[in-house]
C-alpha positions as CSV (number, residue, x, y, z in Angstrom):
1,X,70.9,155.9,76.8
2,X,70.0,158.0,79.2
3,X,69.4,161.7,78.2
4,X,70.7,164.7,80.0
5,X,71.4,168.4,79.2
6,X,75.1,167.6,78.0
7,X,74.2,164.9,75.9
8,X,72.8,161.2,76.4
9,X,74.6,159.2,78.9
10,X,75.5,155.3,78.6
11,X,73.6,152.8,80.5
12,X,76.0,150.1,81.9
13,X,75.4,146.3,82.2
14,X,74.7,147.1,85.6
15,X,72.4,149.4,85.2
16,X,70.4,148.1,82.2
17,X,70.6,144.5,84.1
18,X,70.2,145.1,87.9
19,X,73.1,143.8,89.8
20,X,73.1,141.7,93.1
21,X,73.1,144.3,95.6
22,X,71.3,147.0,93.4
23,X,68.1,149.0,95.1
24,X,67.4,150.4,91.6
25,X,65.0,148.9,89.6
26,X,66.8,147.5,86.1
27,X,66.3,149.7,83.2
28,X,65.2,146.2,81.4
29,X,62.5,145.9,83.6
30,X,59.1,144.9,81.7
31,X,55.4,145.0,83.3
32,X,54.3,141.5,83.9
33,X,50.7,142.1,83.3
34,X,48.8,140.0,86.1
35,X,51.6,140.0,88.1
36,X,51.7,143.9,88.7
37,X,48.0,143.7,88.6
38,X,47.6,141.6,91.7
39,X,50.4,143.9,93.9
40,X,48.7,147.1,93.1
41,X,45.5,145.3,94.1
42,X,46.7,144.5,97.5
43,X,48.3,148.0,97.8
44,X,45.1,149.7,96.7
45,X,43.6,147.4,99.3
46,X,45.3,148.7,102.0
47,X,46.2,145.4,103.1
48,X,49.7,143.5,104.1
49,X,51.1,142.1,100.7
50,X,52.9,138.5,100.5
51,X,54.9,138.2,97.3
52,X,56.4,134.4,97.1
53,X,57.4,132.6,94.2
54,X,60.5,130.2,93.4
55,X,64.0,132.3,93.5
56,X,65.1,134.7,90.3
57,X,61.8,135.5,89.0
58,X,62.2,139.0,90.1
59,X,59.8,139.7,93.1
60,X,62.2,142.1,94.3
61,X,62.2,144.1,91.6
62,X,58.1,143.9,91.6
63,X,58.6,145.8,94.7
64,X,60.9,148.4,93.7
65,X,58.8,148.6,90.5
66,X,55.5,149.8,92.4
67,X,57.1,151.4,95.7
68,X,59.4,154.5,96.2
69,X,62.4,152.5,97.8
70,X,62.9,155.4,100.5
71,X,59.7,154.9,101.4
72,X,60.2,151.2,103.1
73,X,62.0,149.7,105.7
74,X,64.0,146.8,104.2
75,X,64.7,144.0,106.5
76,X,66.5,140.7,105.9
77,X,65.1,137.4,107.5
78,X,68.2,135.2,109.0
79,X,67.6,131.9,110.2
80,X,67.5,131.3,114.0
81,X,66.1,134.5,114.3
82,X,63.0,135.2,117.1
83,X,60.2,137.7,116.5
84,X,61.8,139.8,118.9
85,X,65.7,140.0,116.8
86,X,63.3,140.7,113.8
87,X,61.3,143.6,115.4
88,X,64.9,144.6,116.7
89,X,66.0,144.8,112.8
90,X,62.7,146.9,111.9
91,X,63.7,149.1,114.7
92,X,67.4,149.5,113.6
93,X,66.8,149.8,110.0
94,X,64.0,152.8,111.2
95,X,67.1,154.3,112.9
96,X,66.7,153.3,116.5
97,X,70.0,152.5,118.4
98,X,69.4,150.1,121.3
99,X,71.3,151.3,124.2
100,X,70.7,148.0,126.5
101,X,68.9,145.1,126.6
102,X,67.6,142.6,129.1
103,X,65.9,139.3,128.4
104,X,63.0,139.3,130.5
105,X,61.8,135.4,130.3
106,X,63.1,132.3,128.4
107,X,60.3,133.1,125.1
108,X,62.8,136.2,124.7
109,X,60.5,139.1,125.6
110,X,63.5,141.7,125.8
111,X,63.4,145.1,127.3
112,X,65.1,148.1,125.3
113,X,66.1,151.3,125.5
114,X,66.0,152.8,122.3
115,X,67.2,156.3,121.0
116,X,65.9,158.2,117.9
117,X,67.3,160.8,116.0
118,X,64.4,163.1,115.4
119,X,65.7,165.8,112.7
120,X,64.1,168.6,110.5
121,X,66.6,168.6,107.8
122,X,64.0,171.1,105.8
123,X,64.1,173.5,108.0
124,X,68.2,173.0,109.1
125,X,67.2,172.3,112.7
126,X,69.6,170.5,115.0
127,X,69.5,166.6,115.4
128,X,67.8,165.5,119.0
129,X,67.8,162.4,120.3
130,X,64.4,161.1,122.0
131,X,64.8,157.9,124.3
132,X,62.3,155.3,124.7
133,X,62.1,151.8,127.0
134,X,60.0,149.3,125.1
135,X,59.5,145.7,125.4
136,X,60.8,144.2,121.9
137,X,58.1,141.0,122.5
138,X,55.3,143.2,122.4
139,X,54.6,144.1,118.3
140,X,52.6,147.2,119.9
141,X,55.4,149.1,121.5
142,X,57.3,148.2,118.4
143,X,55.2,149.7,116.1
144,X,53.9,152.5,118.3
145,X,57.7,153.9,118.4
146,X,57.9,153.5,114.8
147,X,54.8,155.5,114.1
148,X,56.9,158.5,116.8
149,X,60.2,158.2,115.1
150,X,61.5,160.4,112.6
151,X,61.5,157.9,110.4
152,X,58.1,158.4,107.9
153,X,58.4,154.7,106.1
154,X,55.2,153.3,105.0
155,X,56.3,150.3,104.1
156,X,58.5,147.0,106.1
157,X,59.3,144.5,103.8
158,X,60.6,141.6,105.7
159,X,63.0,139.2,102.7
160,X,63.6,136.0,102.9
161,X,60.7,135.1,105.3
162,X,61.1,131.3,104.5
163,X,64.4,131.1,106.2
164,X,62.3,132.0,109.8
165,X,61.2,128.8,111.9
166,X,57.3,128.1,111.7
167,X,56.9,129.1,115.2
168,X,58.5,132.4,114.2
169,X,56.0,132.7,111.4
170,X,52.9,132.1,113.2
171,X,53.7,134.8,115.8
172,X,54.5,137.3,112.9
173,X,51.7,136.4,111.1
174,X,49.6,136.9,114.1
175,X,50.9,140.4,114.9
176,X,50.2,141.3,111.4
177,X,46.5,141.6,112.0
178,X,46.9,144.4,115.0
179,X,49.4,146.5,112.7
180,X,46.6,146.6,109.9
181,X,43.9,147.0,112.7
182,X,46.2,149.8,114.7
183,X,48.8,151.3,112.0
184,X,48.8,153.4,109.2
185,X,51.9,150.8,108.0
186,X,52.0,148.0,105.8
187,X,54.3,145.1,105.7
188,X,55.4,143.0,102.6
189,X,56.5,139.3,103.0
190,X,58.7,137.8,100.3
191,X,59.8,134.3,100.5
192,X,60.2,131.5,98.2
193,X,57.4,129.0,98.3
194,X,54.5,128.6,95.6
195,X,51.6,127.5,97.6
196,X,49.2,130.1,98.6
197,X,48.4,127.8,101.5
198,X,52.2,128.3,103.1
199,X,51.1,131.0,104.9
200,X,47.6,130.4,105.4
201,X,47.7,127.7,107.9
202,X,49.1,130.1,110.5
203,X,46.2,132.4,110.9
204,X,42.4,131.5,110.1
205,X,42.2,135.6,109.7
206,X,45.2,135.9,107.4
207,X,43.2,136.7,103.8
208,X,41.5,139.6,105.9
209,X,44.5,141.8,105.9
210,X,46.9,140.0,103.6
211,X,47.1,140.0,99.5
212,X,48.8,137.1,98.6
213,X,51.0,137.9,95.1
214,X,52.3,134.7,93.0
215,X,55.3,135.4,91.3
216,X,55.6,132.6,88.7
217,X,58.6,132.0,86.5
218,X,58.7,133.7,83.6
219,X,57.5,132.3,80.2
220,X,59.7,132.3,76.8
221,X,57.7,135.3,75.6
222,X,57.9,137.2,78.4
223,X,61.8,136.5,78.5
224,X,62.3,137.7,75.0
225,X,60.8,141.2,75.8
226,X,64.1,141.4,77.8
227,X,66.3,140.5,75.1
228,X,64.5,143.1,73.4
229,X,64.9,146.1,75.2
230,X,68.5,145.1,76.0
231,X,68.7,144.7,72.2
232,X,67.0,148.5,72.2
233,X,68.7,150.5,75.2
234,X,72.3,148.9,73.9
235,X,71.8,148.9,70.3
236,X,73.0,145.1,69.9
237,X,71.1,142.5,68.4
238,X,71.2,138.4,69.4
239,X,71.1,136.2,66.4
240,X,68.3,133.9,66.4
241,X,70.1,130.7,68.1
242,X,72.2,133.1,70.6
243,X,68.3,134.3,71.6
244,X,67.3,130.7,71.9
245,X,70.3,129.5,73.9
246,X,69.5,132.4,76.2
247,X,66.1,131.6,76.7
248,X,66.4,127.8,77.0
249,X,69.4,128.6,79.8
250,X,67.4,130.8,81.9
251,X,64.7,128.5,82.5
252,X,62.1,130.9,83.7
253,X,64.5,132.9,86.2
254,X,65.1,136.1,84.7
255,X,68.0,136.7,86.9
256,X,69.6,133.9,85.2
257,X,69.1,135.9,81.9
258,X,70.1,138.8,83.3
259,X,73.6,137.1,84.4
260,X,73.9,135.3,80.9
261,X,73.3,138.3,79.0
262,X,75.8,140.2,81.0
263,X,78.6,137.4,80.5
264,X,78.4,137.3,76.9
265,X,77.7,141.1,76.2
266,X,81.3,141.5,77.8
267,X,82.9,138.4,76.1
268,X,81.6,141.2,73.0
269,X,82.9,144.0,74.2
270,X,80.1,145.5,74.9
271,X,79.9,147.3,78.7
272,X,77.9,149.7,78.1
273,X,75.1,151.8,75.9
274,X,76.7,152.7,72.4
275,X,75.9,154.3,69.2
276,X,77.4,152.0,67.0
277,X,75.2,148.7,66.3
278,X,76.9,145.4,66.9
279,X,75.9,141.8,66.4
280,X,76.5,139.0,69.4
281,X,76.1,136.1,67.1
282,X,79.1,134.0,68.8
283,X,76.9,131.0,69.6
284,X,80.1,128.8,70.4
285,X,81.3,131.8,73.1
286,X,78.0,131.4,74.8
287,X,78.5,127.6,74.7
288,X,81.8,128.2,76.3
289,X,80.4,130.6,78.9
290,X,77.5,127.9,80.0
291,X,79.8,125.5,80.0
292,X,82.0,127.3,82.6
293,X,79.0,127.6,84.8
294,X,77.0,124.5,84.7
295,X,80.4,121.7,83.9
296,X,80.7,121.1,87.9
297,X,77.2,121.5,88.7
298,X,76.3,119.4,85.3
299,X,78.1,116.7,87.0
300,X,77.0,117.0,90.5
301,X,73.2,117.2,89.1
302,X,74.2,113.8,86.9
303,X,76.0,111.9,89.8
304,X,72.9,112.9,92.4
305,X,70.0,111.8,90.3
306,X,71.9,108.5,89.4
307,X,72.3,108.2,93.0
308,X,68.9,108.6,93.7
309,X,67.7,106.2,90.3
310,X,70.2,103.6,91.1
311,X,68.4,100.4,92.6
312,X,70.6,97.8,94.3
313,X,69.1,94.2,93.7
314,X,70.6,91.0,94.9
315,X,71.7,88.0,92.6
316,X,72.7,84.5,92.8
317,X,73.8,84.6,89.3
318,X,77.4,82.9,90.0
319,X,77.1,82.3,93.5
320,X,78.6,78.9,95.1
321,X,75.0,78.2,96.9
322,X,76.1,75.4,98.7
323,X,79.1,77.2,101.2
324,X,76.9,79.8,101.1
325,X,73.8,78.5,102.7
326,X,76.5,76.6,105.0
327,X,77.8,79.8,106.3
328,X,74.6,81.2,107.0
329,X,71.6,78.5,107.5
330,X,74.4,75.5,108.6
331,X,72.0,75.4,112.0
332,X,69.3,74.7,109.9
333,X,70.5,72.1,107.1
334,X,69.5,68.3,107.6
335,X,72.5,65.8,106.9
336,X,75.3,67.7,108.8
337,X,76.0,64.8,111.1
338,X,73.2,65.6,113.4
339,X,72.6,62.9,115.4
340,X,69.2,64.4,117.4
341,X,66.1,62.3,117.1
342,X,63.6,62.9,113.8
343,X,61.3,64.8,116.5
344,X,64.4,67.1,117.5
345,X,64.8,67.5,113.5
346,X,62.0,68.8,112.7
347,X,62.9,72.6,111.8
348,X,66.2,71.0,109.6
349,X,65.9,71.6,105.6
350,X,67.3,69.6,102.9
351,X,70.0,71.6,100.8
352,X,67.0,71.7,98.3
353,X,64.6,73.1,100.5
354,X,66.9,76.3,101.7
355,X,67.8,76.6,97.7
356,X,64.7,77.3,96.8
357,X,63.8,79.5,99.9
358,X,66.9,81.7,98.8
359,X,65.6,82.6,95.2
360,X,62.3,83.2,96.9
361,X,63.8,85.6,99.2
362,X,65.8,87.1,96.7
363,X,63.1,87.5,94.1
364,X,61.3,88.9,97.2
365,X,64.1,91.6,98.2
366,X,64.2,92.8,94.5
367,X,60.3,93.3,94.0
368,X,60.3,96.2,96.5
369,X,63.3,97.7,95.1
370,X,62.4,97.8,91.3
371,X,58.8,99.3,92.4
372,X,60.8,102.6,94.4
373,X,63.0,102.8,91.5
374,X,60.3,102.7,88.9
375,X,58.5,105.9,91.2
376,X,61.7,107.2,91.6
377,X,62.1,107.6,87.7
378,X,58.6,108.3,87.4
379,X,59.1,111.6,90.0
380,X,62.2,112.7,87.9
381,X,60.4,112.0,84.4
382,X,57.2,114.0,85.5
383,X,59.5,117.1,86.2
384,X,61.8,116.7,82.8
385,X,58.8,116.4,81.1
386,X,56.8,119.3,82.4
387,X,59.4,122.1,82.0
388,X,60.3,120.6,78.3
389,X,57.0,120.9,77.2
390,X,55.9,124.3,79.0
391,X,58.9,125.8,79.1
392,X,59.0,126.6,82.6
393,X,55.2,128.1,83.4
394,X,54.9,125.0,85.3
395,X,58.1,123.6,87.2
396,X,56.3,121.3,90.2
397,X,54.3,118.3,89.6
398,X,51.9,116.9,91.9
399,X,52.4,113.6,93.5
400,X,48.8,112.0,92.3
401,X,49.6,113.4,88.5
402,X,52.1,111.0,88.6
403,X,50.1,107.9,90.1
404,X,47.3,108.9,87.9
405,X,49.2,108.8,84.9
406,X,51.3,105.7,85.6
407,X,49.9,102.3,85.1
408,X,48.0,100.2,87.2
409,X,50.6,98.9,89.3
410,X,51.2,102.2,90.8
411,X,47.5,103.3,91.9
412,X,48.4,102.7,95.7
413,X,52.0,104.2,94.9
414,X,51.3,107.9,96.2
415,X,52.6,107.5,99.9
416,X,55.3,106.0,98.1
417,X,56.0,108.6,96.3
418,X,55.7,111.1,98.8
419,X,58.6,108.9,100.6
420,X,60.3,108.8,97.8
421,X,59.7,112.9,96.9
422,X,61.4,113.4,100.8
423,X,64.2,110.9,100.0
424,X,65.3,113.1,97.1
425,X,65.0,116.3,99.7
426,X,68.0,114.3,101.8
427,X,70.2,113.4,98.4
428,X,70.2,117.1,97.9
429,X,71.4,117.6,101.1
430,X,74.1,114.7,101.2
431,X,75.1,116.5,98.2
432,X,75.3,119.6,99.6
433,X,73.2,121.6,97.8
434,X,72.1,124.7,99.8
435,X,69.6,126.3,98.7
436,X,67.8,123.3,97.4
437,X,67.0,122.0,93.8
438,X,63.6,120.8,94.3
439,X,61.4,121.4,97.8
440,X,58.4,119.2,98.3
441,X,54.8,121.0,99.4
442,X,53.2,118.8,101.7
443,X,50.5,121.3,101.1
444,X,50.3,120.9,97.6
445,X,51.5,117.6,97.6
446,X,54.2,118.4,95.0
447,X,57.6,118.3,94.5
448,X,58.9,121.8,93.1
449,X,62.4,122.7,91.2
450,X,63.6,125.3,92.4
451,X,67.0,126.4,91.1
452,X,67.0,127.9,88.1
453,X,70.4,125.7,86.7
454,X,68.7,122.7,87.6
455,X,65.7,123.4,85.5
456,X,67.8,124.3,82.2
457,X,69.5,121.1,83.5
458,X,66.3,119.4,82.8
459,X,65.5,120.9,80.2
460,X,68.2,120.3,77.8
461,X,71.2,118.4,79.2
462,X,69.6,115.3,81.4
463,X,68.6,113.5,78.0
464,X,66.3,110.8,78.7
465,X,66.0,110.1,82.4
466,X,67.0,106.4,81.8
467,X,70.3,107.0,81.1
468,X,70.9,108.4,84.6
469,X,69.7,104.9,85.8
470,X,72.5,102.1,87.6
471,X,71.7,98.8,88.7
472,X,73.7,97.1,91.3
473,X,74.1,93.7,91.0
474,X,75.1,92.3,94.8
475,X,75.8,88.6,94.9
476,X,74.3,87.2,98.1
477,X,77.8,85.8,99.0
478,X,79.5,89.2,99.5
479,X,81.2,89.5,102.3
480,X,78.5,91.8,104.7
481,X,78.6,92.2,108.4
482,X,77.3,90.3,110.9
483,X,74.1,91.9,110.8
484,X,73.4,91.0,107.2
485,X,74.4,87.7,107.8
486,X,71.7,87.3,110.8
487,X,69.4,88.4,108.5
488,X,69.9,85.7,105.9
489,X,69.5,83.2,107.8
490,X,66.5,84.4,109.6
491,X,64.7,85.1,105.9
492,X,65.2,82.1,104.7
493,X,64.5,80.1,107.7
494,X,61.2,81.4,107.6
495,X,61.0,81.3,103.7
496,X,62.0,77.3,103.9
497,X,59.3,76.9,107.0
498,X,56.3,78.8,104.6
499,X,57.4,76.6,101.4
500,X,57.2,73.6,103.6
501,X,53.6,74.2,104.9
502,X,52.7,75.4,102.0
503,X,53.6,71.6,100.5
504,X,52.2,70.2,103.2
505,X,48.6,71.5,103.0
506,X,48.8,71.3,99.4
507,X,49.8,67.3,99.8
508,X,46.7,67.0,102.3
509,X,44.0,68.6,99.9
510,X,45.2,66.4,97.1
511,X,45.1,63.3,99.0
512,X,41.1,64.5,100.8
């Protein structure tokens, strides 16, 4: 509760837990130790700060945490944004109103005329308006009127810088170097990646003027401080497995702790700060609660790994071969009534022959495919594995751990993986899930989960990783297009031609 001179006041859920569109730091807000460490570095510094990490993991709230919120102009990255419509968002958010516009060239260099409300509200003067022309391409008018205005921000923090083309990025980046040369102003980037290197690629100057600030997901222990001021400030208490379901749910996203907490402190009753102690032991209402959340996206997480694990080989298990190969190697079968001369036989195969050049070509087929779903597994298994036994400290996995720790087959497998790493980046798509599960670093050379859900997913609902696995079985005389057909005959032609030389010099040797 929060003291005052008539008597404490209740802290509400929203309050206590932050809320979605809250600029006030939550009142269950708990120093994270290196993590504040390394931001107040790169303020003391003087520098521009980058604070990135995977979403939920509260780098927002780092922010608000160590900077007066009035003191910073917050701007929101949109995709298919220029460097000019963000410097045009800085401006607005400053309290500029842009009168007109014209674009200038096709790289969107745009003239503006600008007017400021300059104010003493100290001393009750009378708003004035002062009107400036600047050219929103050029980062130095930009921040030149910014430094005139009546605005006395310190601080831009542009959010959300991931969702900004690389192009864009660069030509930030690259402007960031005359604000710290030329300006008293510092701007934070926050984004979701987890590779220092994202950034650094852009500019061979960037670590200069730029502390970079990981914001890593949040361990058990670090998780259960929350629980404990919440326990505290609204004098509840979690029973031991209502703690541990909270814990193992949130994954290492605080924000998802924050929203579970919330949800079953209301299913209690409890909205608010009160004097009156009260247990949430209801482990089956949390159960009930997760359950409402993660039943659709359980399934959807289920049906696209299975997706991505399933392998579909070929068989001839049951297969009529013989109006088979008629229907597609007929051209190439000896004994059909072709009355040509031996010499104009020569590419025709005995029913034998073109037999045994289909299980060749469909043992072939089905090598490739077992491998890829064998890295596939391995990918997915690595991940599982990794937040199970960390908690989730450590929720990407390099593509050569998983090569290095697979067996000898797969030594030569990391492009593979990587292929097969970007083939799980389009399921997620096909699938529609926007923002992604998992991103892949080509930096890093990792695949990352990324949503929270997905990770308790992985951590306590996906089981073992074989059980998400299909095989299907394809007879070779299913009815396929034309195409398929084509390519039938054309691989075992040349199976049937390889077998037969292969006899051949083998006949020759043994008779030398």
């Amino acid at each position: 509760m929060v003291a005052t001179g008539v008597g404490p006041v209740p802290l509400t859920l929203a309050e206590l837990l932050g809320s979605s569109n809250a600029t006030q730091l939550p009142h269950a807000y708990i120093n994270r130790g290196i993590v504040e460490e390394a931001f107040t570095r790169g303020l003391a510094a003087r520098t521009h700060v980058v604070v990135f990490g995977i979403p939920g993991v509260g780098k927002s709230a780092l922010i608000r945490h160590n900077i007066d919120w009035s003191d910073l102009i917050f701007v929101e990255c949109l995709r298919g944004q220029q460097a000019p419509d963000v410097y045009r968002s800085v401006l607005s958010e400053a309290g500029a109103r842009i009168k007109t516009e014209t674009r200038l060239t096709k790289k969107r260099r745009l003239s503006a005329t600008l007017k400021f409300f300059a104010a003493d509200t100290e001393r009750g003067t009378e708003n004035t308006e002062s009107e400036v022309t600047i050219d929103l391409g050029n980062v130095g008018d930009v921040f030149r009127v910014l430094r005139s205005g009546s605005n006395s921000c310190h601080f831009v923090m542009l959010n959300d810088f991931h969702l900004l083309a690389r192009g864009v990025q660069r030509r930030l980046i690259s402007d960031l170097q005359y604000v710290f040369e030329r300006t008293g102003i510092r701007v934070i980037i926050v984004g979701n990646w987890t590779s220092q290197a994202y950034l650094s690629d852009l500019n061979s100057s960037l670590p200069s003027f730029v502390t970079d600030v990981h914001v890593s997901p949040w361990s058990d222990d670090d998780l259960v401080k929350v629980l404990n001021k919440v326990e505290q400030v609204l004098n509840v208490s979690f029973a031991n497995d209502v703690a541990d379901e909270l814990i193992i749910r949130s994954a290492g996203s605080v924000r998802e702790l924050a929203d579970n907490c919330r949800l079953i402190l209301m299913a209690a009753g409890v909205g608010a700060s009160q004097a009156q102690p009260k247990a949430i032991d209801n482990i089956e209402q949390l159960h009930e609660i997760s359950q409402q959340r993660m039943v659709r996206l359980t399934s959807r997480y289920a049906d696209l790994l299975s997706s991505y694990l399933t392998a579909t080989l070929y068989t001839i298990e049951g297969v009529d071969i013989g109006p088979f190969l008629v229907r597609v190697a007929s051209d190439l079968m000896a004994g059909m009534g072709d009355q040509r001369s031996r010499a104009e036989r020569k590419d025709k195969y005995s029913f034998d022959e073109l037999s045994h050049a289909l299980t060749g070509v469909v043992d072939a087929s089905n090598e490739p495919t077992i491998a890829e779903q064998s890295r596939r597994r391995k990918l997915i298994e690595s991940i599982a594995v990794t937040i199970r036994q960390r908690g989730a400290s450590n929720v990407s996995v390099s593509l050569q751990s998983v090569v290095d720790a697979a067996c000898a087959d797969m030594l030569e497998g990391r492009d593979a993986l990587r292929r097969s790493a970007k083939n799980l980046l389009r399921a997620q798509a096909k699938y529609g899930f926007n923002p992604p599960l998992l991103a892949y670093d080509p930096r890093g050379n990792a695949l990352i989960a990324i949503d929270s859900k997905f990770r308790a997913f992985l951590r306590t609902e996906s089981g073992e990783i074989e059980s998400l696995q299909r095989i299907d079985l394809t007879p070779v005389d299913q009815d396929q297009e034309l195409g398929w057909r084509t390519k039938w005959h054309d691989v075992i032609k040349e199976a049937a031609a390889t077998n037969r030389w292969l006899a051949q010099n083998a006949a020759s040797e043994d008779s030398a």
